[in-house]
N, C-alpha and C positions, 0 to 999 in steps of 0.2 A: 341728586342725593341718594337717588335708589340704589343708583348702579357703584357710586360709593360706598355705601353702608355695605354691598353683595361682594364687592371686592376684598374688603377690609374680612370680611367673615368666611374666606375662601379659605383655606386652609394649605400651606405648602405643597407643590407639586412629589417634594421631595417625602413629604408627610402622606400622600398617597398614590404615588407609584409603586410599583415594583423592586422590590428591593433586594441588596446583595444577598446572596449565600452569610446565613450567620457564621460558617466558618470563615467563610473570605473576610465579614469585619472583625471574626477575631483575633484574625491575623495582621490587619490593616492596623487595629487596636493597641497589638503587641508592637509592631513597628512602632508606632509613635507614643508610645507611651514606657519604654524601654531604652536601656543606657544598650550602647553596641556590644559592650562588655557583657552584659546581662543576657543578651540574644543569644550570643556566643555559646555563653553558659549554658543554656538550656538547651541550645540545639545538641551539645555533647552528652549530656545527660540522656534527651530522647534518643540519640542514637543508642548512646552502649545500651539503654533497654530494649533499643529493638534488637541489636547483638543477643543479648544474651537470651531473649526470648528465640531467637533463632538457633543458636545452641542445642535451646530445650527442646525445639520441634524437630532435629535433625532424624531421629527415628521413626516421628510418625513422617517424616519427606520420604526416608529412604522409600520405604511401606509404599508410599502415592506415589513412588515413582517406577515403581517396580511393573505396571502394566503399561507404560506407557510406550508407543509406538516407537522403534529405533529410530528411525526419520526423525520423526517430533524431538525426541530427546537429544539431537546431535543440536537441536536450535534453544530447547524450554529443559533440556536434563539437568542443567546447571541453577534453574531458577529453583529459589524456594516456594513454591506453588503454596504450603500450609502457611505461609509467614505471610503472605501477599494478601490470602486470603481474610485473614485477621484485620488486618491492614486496612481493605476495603471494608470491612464490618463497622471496625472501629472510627472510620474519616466517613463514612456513611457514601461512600465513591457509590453511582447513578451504577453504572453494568455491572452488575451481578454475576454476569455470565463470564467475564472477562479470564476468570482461572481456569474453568472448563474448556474457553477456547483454546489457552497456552497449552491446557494438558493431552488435550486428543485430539490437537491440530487439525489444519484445513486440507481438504482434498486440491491436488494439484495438477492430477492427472485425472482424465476421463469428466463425468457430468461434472457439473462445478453449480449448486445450488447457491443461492445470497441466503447466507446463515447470519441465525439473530447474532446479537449481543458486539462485541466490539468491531467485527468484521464488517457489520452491515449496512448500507449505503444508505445513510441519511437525507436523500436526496427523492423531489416526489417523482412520478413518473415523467413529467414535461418540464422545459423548462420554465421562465419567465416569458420566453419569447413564444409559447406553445411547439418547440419542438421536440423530437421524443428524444427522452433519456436513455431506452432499454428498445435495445430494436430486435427482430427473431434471427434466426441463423441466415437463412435465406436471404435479407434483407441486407445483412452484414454482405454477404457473397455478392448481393448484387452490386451494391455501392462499392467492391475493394473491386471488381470489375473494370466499374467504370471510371475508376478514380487511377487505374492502374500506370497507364500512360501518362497522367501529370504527375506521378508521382517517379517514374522514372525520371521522365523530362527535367524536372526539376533537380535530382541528384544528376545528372549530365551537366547542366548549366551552372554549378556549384562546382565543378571541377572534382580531380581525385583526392582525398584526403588521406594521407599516407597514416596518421594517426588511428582514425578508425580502423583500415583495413588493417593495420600492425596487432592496434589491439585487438582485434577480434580473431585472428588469428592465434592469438594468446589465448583466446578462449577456448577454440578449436583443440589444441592443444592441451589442456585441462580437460576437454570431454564432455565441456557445457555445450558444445554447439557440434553442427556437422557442418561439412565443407572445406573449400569453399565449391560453390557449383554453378553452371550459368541458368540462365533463366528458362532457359527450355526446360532444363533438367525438373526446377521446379515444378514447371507446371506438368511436365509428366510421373511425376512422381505423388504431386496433390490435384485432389478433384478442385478445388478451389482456394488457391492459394491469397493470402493479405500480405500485399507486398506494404513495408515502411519503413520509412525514411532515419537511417541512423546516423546523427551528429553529434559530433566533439560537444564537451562543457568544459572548458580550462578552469581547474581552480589552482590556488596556492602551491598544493606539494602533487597534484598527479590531474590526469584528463580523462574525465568520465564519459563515458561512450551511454549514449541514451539514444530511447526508440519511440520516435511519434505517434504512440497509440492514439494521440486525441483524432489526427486529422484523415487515422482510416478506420473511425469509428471502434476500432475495437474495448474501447472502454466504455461503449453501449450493448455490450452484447457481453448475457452473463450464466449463459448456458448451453452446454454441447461444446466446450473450447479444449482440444485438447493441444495440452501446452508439452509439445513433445522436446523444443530448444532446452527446457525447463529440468528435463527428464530423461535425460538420452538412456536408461536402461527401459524403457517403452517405449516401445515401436509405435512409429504412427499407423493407426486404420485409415486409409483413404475413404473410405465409408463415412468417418465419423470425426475428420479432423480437420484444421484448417494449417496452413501454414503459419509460424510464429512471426513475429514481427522483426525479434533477432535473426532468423534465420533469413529472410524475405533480405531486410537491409543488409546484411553482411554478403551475398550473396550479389546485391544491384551493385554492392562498391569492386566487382571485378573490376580490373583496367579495362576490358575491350566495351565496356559498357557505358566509360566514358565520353564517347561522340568519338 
C-alpha cells in the first residue's frame, strides 16, 4: 500500500522535467489553436512590420555599414545588420554576438583564433571516446606525414575521376586555386604539406567537389593555418603555413598519379 499511496502522489514526469522554450509553446500553441487562414494572416502582417521597420532603419545601416571591411561586405554588405539586431533583442535569440560577427568578420588568412559567439566550436576538448578534438601544429604535421601514403594509395585505387580534375580546373581558372602541379613540386614548395583526398558529391542539378578534412585531421587543428587555396592574393610563408587540402587533392588527381 506504501509504494501505491508514493505512486499515486508522484507528480507527472512532464510536470517536472525540463521544459520547452516558452517561445517554442507559443508557437506550438498558435499552430494548434489557429484556422490556416489566420496563420496566414498574421505571418503577412509581421512581415510588412518588419518591411517597414527596415525601411526606417535604412540610414542608421547605411551609417554601420560605412566601416566595414571591403572583404566582409562583398559577403554581410547586403545584410541589414540594425534590423537583425532588433530582431534578436526582441525573439530574445541566445548569441548576442552573432551581429558583431557578420559585421567585422572572420580572419581567413594568417593566425586563425576559435572566436566567441556564433563561430565558436561547441564541442569540449575530447571526445566521447577520449580522443583529442584540437591537436598543436606539430602534431597535425606529424599525423598528414604519416597518413600521406594511404592517402595517395587510396585516390590510385579509386581510379581517375575526370569530374574532379574538370572541375577543379574551373577553379584554377577563376584564381581560387593554383596549379595543377606534381607532388614533388608540393612538397618543395611547403615545409609540410596536408595532402586530402577530393571526391564528387552528385546532386540533382550540378556535382559538388569536397575535401576530406575529417580524415587528415585538419578540422582538429585551429591555429597557425594559413589558408592560402582560400586566398590567392597572399602568398604562402613556408615558415608559417601548411598546404590546403584543396590544393593537396587537386594536385594527387594528376593522371600520372594514377598507378
Amino acid at each position: 500500500m506504501d509504494h501505491l499511496k508514493a505512486a499515486l502522489n508522484r507528480k507527472h514526469p512532464f510536470e517536472t522535467g525540463i521544459t520547452l522554450p516558452l517561445s517554442l509553446e507559443a508557437a506550438i500553441e498558435t499552430q494548434l489553436s489557429l484556422t490556416p487562414d489566420e496563420i496566414i494572416r498574421r505571418r503577412k502582417l509581421t512581415m510588412k512590420a518588419i518591411k517597414k521597420r527596415a525601411v526606417a532603419l535604412e540610414s542608421a545601416t547605411t551609417t554601420s555599414q560605412a566601416p566595414i571591411h571591403s572583404d566582409v561586405a562583398k559577403i554581410a554588405g547586403n545584410l541589414n545588420l540594425d534590423l537583425l539586431e532588433e530582431l534578436i533583442d526582441l525573439t530574445d535569440y541566445p548569441d548576442r554576438a552573432l551581429v558583431e560577427d557578420l559585421r567585422n568578420g572572420m580572419p581567413v588568412v594568417g593566425h586563425m583564433t576559435v572566436a566567441p559567439g556564433v563561430f565558436a566550436p561547441p564541442r569540449p576538448p575530447t571526445d566521447s571516446d577520449g580522443k583529442e578534438k584540437v591537436i598543436s601544429l606539430d602534431e597535425l604535421h606529424r599525423r598528414a606525414r604519416s597518413a600521406r601514403a594511404s592517402i595517395i594509395n587510396s585516390i590510385c585505387e579509386e581510379g581517375f575521376k575526370a569530374e574532379v580534375w574538370e572541375g577543379t580546373l574551373q577553379e584554377v581558372e577563376k584564381g581560387h586555386l593554383e596549379g595543377p602541379l606534381q607532388l614533388t613540386a608540393i612538397e618543395s614548395s611547403f615545409e609540410n604539406p596536408v595532402i586530402v583526398r577530393r571526391f564528387p558529391v552528385h546532386q540533382s542539378d550540378k556535382t559538388r567537389l569536397c575535401d576530406d578534412y575529417k580524415r587528415s585531421t585538419n578540422l582538429n587543428k585551429f591555429g597557425d593555418v594559413l589558408w592560402a587555396a582560400r586566398n590567392p592574393t597572399h602568398p604562402p610563408d613556408p615558415d608559417r603555413c601548411m598546404e590546403t587540402s584543396e590544393q593537396g587533392c587537386r594536385r594527387l588527381q594528376f593522371p600520372d598519379l594514377q598507378g
